[in-house]
N, C-alpha and C positions, 0 to 999 in steps of 0.2 A: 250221595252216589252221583257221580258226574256223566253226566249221557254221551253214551261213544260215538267216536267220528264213524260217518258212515263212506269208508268207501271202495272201491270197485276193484280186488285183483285177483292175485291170482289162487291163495288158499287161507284158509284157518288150520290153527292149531286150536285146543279145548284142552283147557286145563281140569283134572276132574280134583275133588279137594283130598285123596288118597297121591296127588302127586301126577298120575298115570295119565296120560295125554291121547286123544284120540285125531287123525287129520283126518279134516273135510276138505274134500278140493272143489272148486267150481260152487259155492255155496255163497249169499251175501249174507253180510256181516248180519245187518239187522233181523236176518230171516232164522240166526242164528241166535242170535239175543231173543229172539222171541222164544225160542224152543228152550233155550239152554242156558237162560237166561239169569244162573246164580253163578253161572261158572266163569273166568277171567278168559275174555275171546283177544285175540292179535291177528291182526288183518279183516279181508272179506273173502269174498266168494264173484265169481263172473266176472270176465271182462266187459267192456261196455260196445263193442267189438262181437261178440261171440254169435257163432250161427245162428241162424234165425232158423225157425224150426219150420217143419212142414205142417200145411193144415191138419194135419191127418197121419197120426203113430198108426203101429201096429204094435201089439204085443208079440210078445217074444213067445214060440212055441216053446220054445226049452228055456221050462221054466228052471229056475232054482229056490228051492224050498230055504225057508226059515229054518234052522238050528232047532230040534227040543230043546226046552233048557229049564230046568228044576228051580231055578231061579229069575223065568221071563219075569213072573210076579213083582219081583227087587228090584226091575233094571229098567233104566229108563222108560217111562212113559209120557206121551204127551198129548192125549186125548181119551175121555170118557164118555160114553152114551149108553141109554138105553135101547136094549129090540125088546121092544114089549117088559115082561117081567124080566128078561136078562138084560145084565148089564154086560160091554163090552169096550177092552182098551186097547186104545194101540202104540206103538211104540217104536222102540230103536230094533234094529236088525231084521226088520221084517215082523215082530213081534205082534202077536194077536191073540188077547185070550179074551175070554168070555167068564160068565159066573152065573149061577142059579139059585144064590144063596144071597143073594146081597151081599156079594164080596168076601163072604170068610173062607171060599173055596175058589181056583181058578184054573179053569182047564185053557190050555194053547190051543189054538186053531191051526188047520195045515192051511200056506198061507204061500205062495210060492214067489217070494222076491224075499231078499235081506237088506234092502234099503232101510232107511228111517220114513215110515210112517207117521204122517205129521196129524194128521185128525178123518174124525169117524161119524158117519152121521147115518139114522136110520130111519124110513119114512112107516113103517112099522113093526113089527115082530120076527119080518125074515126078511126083509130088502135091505139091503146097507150098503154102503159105499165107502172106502178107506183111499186117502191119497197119501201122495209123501214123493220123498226125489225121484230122480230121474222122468219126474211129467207122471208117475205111474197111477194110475185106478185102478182099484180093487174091487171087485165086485161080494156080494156074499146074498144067498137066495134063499139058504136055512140057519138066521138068525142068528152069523156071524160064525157057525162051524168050520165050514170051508169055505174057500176064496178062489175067486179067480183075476186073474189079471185082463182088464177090458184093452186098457193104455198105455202106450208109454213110449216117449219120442227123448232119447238118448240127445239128437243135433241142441236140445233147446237149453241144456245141462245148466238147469233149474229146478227146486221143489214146486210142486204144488202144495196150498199152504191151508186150504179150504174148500169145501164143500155141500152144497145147500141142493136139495129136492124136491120140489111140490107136490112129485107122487113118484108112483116105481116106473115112469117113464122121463119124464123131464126133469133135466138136473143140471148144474150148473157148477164146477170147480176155476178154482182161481190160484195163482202165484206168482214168484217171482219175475220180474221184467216182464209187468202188461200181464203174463198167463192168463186167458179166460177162454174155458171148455166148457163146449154145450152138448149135451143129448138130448133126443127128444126120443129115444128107443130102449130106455133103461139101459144105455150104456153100449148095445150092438155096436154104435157109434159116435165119434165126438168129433165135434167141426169146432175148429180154432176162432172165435168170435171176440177177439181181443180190438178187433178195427172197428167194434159198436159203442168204447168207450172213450172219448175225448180222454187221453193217456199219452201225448205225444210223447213224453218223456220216459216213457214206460216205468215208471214209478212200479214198485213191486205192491202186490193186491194180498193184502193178507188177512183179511177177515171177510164175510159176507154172512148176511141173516137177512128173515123176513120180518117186517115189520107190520102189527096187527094192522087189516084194515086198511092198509096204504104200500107197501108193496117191498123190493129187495134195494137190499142197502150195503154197499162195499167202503171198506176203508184201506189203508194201507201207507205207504211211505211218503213223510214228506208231507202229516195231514192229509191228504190226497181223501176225496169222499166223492163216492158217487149214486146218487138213487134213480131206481127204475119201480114205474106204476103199474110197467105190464109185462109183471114175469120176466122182465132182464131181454125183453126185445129192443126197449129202447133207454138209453141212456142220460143223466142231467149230471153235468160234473158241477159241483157243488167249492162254494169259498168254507173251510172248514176253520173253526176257534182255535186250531193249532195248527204249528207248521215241525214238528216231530214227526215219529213214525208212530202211527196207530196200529194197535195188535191185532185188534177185536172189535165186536161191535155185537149188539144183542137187542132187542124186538122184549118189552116188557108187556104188562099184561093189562095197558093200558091202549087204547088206540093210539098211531101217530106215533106214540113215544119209545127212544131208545138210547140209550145207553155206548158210548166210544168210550176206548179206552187204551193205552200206550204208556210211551215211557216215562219214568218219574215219579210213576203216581197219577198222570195226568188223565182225568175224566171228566167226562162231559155229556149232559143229557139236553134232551131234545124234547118237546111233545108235539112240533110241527111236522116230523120227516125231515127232518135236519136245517130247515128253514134257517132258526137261530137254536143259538146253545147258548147253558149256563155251566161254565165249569162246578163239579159236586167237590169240595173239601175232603180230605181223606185225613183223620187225626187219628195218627197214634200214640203208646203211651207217652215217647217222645218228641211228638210235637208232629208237621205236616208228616203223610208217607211219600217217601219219595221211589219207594222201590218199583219197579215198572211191572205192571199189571195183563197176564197172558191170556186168560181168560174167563168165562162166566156164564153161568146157568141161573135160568129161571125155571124156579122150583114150581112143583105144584099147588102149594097154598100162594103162589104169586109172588113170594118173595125172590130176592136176587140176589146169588152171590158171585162176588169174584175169588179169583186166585192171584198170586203172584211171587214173584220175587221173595225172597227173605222170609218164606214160609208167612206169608201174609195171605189172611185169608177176611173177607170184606164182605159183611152181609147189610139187607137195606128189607126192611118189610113196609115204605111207604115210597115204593113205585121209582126209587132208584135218587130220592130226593135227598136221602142221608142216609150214612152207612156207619155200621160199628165195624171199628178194625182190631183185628187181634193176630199174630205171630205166632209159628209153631214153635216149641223151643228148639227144633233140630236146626231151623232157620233154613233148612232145605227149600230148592224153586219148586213152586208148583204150577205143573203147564195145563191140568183140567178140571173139574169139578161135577159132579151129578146128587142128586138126591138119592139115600139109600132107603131102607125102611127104618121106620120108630126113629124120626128126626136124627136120623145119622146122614152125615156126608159121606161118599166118595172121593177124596181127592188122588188126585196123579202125578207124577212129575220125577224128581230124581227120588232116589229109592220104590220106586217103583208105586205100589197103592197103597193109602193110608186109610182105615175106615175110622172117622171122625165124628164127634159131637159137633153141632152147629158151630162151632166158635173152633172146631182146628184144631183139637186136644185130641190124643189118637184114644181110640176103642181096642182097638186091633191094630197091627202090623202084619201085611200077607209074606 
């Protein structure tokens, strides 16, 4: 797989593999590869040029609701979490469902935007928070049922691409060109704090986690890494073992140590806080994997698995040091990953949600 030129204009086209093509405008390329990442992209997204946003969106009073659709379950998704025992995805057109079953049932949440929702993160049982284009935050207070819209600043015409919480008042979203939002009121309000990150180039921010013990860790285009020791007040830009774009990044269950991960295949673990890295070997049955890697959950017995590309799904139960890799045969992208009950996965991605045996072999189809 040859890694795509990344550069700056003015739309994408999305080829879907029924033929049917969908346009994004104002979208970058790599921000697209990360979400969409099996599908064949032409062009980018943003000019490098484009208004610079205000400190400070409003949401839009009139809102517009998400579509029901008997099919959100099937249809693109590209983020899973837990609220407490329910799990919950989010997805393309505003799409939000929840389940109470470990996935073999899915109800839609009213949800009042039809953008793409790019990820979902929850700091317990009923707080949650969902981003995605247009700069937008989603709030949710009873465990991802309904939603309200906190944010969202149209001039910046950018996704937000991530999401991370310390509790149900400070929270911290990130994306494309620089994007970095802070609350410290569970969302009342968000001040623009992208000038705390040495980012001159505004590299787009496409992952952020906590790392046990030592503190918040971002990644993003162009290798670009940055860690902060105290809650994401201050910042260290960091020389990172690649110069790609990184997807992701993930906090294992060991102190200090974690987990980067982007195109190619390419991965890399730390047990410093990013001090130094060792690139991890990814072998599958045909030789290195190079398909690019969206993202990754640590489970609760401590193990870690990734998602990616080419239905590659990438598990490690010694602390992120080697991984067994295995391929779905639909070969379908998968953009998220959760633990289900009785050693099943959740995965997400095109075709909507797949509930899986540890190794990517479906259980069910929703």
């Amino acid at each position: 797989m040859r890694e795509p030129v990344i550069r700056r204009t003015r739309s994408a086209v999305i080829h879907g593999n029924d033929g049917s093509r969908t346009f994004y405008t104002s979208k970058p390329l790599h921000v697209v590869v990360a979400l969409l990442i099996s599908m064949t992209l032409c062009g980018t997204a943003l000019a490098a040029d484009s208004t610079p946003a205000d400190a400070q969106g409003n949401a839009s009073d009139a809102a517009v609701f998400a579509l029901e659709s008997a099919k959100a379950s099937r249809s693109l998704l590209l983020d899973v979490t837990h609220a407490g025992k329910r799990m919950v995805v989010v997805g393309d057109r505003g799409h939000i469902l929840y389940s109470d079953d470990q996935g073999k049932a899915w109800t839609q949440a009213s949800v009042p935007t039809r953008q793409l929702l790019t990820a979902v993160y929850f700091v317990d049982d009923q707080h949650g928070w969902a981003v995605g284009h247009d700069a937008q935050i989603l709030a949710s207070a009873d465990g991802g049922a309904t939603w309200n819209k906190q944010f969202e600043d149209l001039k910046r015409e950018a996704p937000l691409l991530d999401v991370w919480f310390k509790d149900s008042s400070t929270g911290i979203a990130v994306g494309a060109y620089g994007a970095m939002l802070e609350t410290t009121d569970g969302g009342q309000h968000w001040e623009d704090i992208g000038e705390r990150l040495d980012n001159e180039d505004q590299f787009h921010l496409n992952g952020i986690a906590y790392v046990k013990d030592a503190g918040l860790f971002i990644v993003g285009e162009m290798g670009s890494m940055f860690r902060s020791a105290d809650d994401g007040q201050t910042w260290e830009k960091l020389e990172g073992p690649y110069q790609g774009s990184l997807f992701g990044v993930i906090g294992t269950a060991q102190p200090n140590s974690l987990l980067a991960y982007g195109l190619r295949g390419n991965l890399f673990r730390s047990t410093d806080f990013g001090s130094n890295w060792e690139a991890v070997s990814l072998q599958g049955e045909r030789g290195p994997l190079e398909f690019s890697i969206a993202n990754a959950s640590l489970l609760p017995d401590n193990s870690i698995v990734l998602v990616g590309n080419g239905g590659s799904v990438m598990s490690s139960t010694d602390d992120g040091e080697s991984f067994t890799v295995s391929n779905r045969s639909d070969r379908l992208s998968l953009a998220g990953v959760a633990e289900g009950d009785k050693g099943t996965l959740i995965l997400v991605g095109q075709g909507g949600v797949h509930v899986t045996s540890p190794t990517g072999a479906d259980v069910t189809q929703q």
